[in-house]
BALOBA-1460 file (C-alpha; in Angstrom, 3 decimals):
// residues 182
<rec num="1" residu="x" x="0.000" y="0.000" z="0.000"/>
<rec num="2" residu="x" x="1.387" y="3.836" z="-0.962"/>
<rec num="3" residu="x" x="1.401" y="6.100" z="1.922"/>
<rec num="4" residu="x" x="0.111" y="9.395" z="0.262"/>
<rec num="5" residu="x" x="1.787" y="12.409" z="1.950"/>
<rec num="6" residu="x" x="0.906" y="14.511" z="-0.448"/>
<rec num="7" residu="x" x="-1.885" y="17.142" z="0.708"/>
<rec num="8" residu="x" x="-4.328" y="18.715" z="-1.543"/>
<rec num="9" residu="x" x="-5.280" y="22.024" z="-1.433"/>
<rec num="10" residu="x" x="-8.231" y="22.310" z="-3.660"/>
<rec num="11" residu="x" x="-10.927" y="21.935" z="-0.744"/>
<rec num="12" residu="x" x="-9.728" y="25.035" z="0.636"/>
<rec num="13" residu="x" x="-9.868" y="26.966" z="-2.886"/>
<rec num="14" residu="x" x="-13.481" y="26.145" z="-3.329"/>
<rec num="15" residu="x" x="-14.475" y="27.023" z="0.014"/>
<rec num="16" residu="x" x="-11.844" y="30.380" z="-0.544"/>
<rec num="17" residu="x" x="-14.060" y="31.050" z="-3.725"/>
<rec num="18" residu="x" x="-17.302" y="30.310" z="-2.700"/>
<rec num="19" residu="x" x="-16.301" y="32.655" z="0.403"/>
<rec num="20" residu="x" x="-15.203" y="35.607" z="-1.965"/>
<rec num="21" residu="x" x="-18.652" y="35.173" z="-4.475"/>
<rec num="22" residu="x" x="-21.261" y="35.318" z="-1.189"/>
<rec num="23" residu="x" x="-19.109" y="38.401" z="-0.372"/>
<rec num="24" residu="x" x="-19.321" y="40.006" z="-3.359"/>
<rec num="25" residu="x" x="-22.853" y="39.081" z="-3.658"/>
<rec num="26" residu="x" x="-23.535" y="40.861" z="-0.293"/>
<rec num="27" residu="x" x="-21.371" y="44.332" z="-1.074"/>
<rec num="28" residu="x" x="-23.449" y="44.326" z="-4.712"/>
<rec num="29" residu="x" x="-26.804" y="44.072" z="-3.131"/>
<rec num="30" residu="x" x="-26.091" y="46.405" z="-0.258"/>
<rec num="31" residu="x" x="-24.411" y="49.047" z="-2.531"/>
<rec num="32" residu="x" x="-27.780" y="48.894" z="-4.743"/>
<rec num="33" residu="x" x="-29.989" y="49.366" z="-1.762"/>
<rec num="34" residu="x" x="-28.089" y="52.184" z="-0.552"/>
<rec num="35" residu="x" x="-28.441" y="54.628" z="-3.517"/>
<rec num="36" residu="x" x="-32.081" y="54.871" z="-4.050"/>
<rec num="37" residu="x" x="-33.586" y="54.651" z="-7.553"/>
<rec num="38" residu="x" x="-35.465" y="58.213" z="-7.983"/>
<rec num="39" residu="x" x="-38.885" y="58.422" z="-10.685"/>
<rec num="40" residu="x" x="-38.000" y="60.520" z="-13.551"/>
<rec num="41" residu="x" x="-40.648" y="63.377" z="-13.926"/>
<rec num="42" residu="x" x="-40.261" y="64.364" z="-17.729"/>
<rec num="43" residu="x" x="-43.182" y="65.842" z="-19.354"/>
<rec num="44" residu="x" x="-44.617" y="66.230" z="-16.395"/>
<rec num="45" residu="x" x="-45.730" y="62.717" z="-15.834"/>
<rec num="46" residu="x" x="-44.530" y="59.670" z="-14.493"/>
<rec num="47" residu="x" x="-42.021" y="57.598" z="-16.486"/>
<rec num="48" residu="x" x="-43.836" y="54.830" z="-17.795"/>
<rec num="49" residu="x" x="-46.861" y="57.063" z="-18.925"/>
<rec num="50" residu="x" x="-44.387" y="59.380" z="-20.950"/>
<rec num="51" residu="x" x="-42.866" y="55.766" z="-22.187"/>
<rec num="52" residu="x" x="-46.162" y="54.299" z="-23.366"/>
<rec num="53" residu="x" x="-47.352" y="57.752" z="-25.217"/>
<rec num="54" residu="x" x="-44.291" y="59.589" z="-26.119"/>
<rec num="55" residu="x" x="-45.593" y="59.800" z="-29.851"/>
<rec num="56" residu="x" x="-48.877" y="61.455" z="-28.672"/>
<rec num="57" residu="x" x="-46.503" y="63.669" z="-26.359"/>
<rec num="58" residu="x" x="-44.599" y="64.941" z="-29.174"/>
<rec num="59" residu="x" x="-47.139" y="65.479" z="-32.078"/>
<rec num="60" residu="x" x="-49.242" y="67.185" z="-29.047"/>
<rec num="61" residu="x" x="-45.897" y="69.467" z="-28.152"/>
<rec num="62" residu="x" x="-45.433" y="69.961" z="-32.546"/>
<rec num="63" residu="x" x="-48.635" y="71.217" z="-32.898"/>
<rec num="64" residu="x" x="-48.040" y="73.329" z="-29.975"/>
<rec num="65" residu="x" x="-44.835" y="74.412" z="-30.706"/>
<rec num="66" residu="x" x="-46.157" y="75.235" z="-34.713"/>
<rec num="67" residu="x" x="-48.594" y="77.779" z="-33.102"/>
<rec num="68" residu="x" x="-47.451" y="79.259" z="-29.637"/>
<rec num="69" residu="x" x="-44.245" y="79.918" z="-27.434"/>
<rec num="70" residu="x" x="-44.063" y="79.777" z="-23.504"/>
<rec num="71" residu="x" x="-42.023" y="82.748" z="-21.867"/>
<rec num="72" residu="x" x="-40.753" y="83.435" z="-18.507"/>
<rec num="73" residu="x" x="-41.179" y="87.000" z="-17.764"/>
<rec num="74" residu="x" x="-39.171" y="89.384" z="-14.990"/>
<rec num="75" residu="x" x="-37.011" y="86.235" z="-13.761"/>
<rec num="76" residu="x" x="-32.767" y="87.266" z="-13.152"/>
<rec num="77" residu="x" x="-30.938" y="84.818" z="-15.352"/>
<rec num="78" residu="x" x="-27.404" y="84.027" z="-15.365"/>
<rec num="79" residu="x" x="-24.854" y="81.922" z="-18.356"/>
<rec num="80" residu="x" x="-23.651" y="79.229" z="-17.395"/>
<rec num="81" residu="x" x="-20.635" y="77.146" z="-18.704"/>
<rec num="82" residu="x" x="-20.897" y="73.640" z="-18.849"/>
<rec num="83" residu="x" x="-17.671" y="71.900" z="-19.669"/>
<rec num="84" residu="x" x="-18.399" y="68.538" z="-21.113"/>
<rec num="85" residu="x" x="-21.724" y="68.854" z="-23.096"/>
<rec num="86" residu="x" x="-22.259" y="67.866" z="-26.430"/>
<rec num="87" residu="x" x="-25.501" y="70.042" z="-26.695"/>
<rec num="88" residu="x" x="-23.751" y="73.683" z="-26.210"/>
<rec num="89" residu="x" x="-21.150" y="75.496" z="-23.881"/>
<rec num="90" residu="x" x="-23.588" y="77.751" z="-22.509"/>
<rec num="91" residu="x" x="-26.695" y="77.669" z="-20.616"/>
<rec num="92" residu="x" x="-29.530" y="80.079" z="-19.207"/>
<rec num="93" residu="x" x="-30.204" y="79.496" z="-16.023"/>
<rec num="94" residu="x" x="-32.687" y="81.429" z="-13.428"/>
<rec num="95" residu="x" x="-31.308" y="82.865" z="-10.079"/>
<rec num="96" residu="x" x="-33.490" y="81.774" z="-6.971"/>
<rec num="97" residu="x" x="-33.562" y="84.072" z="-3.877"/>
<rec num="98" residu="x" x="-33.705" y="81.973" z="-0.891"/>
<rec num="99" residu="x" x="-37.123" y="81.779" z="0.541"/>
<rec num="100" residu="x" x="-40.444" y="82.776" z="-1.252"/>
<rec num="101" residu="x" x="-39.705" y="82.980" z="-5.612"/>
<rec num="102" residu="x" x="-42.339" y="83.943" z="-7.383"/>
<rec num="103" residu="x" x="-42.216" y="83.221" z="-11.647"/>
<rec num="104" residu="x" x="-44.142" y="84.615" z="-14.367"/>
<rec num="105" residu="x" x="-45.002" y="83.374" z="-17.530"/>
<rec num="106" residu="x" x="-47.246" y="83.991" z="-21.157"/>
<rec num="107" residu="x" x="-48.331" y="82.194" z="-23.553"/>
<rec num="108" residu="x" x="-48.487" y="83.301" z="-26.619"/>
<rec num="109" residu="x" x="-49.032" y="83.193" z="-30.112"/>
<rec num="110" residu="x" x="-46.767" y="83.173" z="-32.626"/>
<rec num="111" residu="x" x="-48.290" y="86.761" z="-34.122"/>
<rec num="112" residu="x" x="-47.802" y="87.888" z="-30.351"/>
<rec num="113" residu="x" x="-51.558" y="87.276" z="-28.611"/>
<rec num="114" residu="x" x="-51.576" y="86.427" z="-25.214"/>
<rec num="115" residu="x" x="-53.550" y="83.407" z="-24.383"/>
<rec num="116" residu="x" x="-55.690" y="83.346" z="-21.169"/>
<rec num="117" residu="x" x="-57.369" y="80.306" z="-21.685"/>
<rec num="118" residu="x" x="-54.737" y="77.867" z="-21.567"/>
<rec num="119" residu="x" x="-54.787" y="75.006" z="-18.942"/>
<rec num="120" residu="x" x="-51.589" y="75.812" z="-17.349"/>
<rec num="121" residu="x" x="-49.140" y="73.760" z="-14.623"/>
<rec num="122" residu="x" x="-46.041" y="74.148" z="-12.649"/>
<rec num="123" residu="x" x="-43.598" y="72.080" z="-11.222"/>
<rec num="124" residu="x" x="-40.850" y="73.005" z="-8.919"/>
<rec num="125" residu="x" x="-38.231" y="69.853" z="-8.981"/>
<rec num="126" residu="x" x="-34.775" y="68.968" z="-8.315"/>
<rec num="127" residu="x" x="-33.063" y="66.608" z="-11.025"/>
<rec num="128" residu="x" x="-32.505" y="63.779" z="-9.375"/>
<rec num="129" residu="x" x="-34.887" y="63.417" z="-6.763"/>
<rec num="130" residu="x" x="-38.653" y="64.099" z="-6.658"/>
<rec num="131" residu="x" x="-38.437" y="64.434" z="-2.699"/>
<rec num="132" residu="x" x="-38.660" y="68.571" z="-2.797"/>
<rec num="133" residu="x" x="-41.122" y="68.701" z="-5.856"/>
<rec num="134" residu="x" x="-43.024" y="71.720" z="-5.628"/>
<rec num="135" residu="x" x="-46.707" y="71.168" z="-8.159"/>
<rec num="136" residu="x" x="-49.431" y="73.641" z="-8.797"/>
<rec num="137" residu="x" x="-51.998" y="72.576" z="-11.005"/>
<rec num="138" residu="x" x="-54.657" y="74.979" z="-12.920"/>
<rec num="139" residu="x" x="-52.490" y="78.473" z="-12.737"/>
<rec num="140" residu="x" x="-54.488" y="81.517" z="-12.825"/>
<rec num="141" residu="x" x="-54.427" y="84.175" z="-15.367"/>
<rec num="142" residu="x" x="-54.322" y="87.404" z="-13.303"/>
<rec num="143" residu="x" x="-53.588" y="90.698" z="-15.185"/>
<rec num="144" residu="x" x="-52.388" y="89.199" z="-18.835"/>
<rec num="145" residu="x" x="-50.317" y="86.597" z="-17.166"/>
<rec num="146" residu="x" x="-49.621" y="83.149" z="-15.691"/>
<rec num="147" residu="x" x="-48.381" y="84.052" z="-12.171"/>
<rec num="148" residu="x" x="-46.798" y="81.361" z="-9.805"/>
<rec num="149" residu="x" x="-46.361" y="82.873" z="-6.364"/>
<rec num="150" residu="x" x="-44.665" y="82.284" z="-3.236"/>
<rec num="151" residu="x" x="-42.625" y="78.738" z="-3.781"/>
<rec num="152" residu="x" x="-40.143" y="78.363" z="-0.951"/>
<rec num="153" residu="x" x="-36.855" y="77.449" z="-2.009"/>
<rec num="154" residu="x" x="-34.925" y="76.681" z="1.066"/>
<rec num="155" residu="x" x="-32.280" y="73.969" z="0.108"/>
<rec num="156" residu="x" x="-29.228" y="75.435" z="-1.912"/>
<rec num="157" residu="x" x="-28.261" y="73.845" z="-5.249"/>
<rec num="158" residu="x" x="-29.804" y="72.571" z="-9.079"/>
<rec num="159" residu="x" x="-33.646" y="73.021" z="-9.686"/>
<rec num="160" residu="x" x="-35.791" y="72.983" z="-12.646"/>
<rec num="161" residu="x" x="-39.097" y="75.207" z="-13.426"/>
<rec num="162" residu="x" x="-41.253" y="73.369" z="-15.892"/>
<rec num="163" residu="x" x="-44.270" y="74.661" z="-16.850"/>
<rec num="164" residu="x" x="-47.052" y="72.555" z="-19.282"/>
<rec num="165" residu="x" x="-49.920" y="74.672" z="-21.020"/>
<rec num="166" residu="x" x="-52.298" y="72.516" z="-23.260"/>
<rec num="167" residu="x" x="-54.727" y="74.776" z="-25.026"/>
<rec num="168" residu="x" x="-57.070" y="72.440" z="-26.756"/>
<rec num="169" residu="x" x="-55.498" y="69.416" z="-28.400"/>
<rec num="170" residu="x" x="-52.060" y="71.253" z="-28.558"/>
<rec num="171" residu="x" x="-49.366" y="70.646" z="-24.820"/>
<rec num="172" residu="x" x="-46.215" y="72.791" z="-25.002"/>
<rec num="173" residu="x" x="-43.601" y="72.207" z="-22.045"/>
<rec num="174" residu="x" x="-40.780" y="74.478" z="-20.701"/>
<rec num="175" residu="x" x="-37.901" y="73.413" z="-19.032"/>
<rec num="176" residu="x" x="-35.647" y="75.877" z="-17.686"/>
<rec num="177" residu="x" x="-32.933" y="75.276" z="-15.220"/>
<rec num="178" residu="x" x="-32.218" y="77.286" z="-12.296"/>
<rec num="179" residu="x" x="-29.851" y="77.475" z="-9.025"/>
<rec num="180" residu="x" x="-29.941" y="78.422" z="-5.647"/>
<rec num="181" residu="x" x="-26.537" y="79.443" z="-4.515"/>
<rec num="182" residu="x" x="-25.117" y="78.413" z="-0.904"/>
């Protein structure tokens, strides 16, 4: 009979691996739970609505766009340079006082009419998170325009003002980016 006195180490190797894949496994799943997956709020909606009827969306915003424009009246904008866009170098972007902002918008026609029957919303949001979303549905029309009045803005940093007007079959958005500085 051989007397083996060789020892094998592939026993420990599998348990070695098996060890560093359930740890892995762990760290993947508690990295994913830690950074919380926000909704998206494009359009105005939630993302699987805008999904399911983005080619109503955008022969609705066409048709708007072929016949009126959205405007932001009295707000204090500022350029700003982005460094690694493909879209442009430049952006406007609105200054927001800290506290109570008030914005002001038309809509109007392409030959200049203001319309005052438009079905008009806001939405105050921050772009990755929907957790300090500001929304005001139906906007009144008070003295020729859309006015949006006291939204706090406490928390320093990125916002966007979107604002959706649908006058009959026609829904235009704006999206205009703004910052509160520290």
């Amino acid at each position: 009979m051989a007397n083996n006195k060789e020892k094998t180490y592939w026993p420990h190797m599998i348990m070695g691996f098996l060890l560093i894949g359930i740890t892995l496994g762990y760290w993947t799943v508690k990295s994913a739970v830690s950074v919380p997956v926000q909704k998206s709020n494009e359009y105005m909606m939630k993302y699987q609505q805008a999904d399911m009827n983005i080619n109503t969306i955008l022969e609705k915003k066409a048709l708007f766009d072929k016949h009126y424009t959205i405007e932001l009246m009295d707000a204090k904008m500022f350029t700003e340079k982005i460094a690694y866009s493909k879209v442009g170098k430049e952006r406007q972007s609105v200054v927001l006082a800290k506290g109570k902002n008030a914005f002001v918008y038309n809509v109007v026609q392409k030959d200049g009419t203001v319309i005052s029957d438009a079905n008009v919303t806001f939405l105050l949001t921050r772009p990755h998170t929907r957790k300090d979303d500001v929304y005001i549905e139906n906007i009144p029309f008070v003295d020729g325009q859309y006015k949006v009045e006291n939204i706090d803005v406490v928390k320093p940093g990125r916002y966007t003002l979107q604002l959706r007007a649908k006058i009959g079959d026609a829904v235009g958005y704006s999206n205009i980016s703004a910052y509160l500085k520290p």
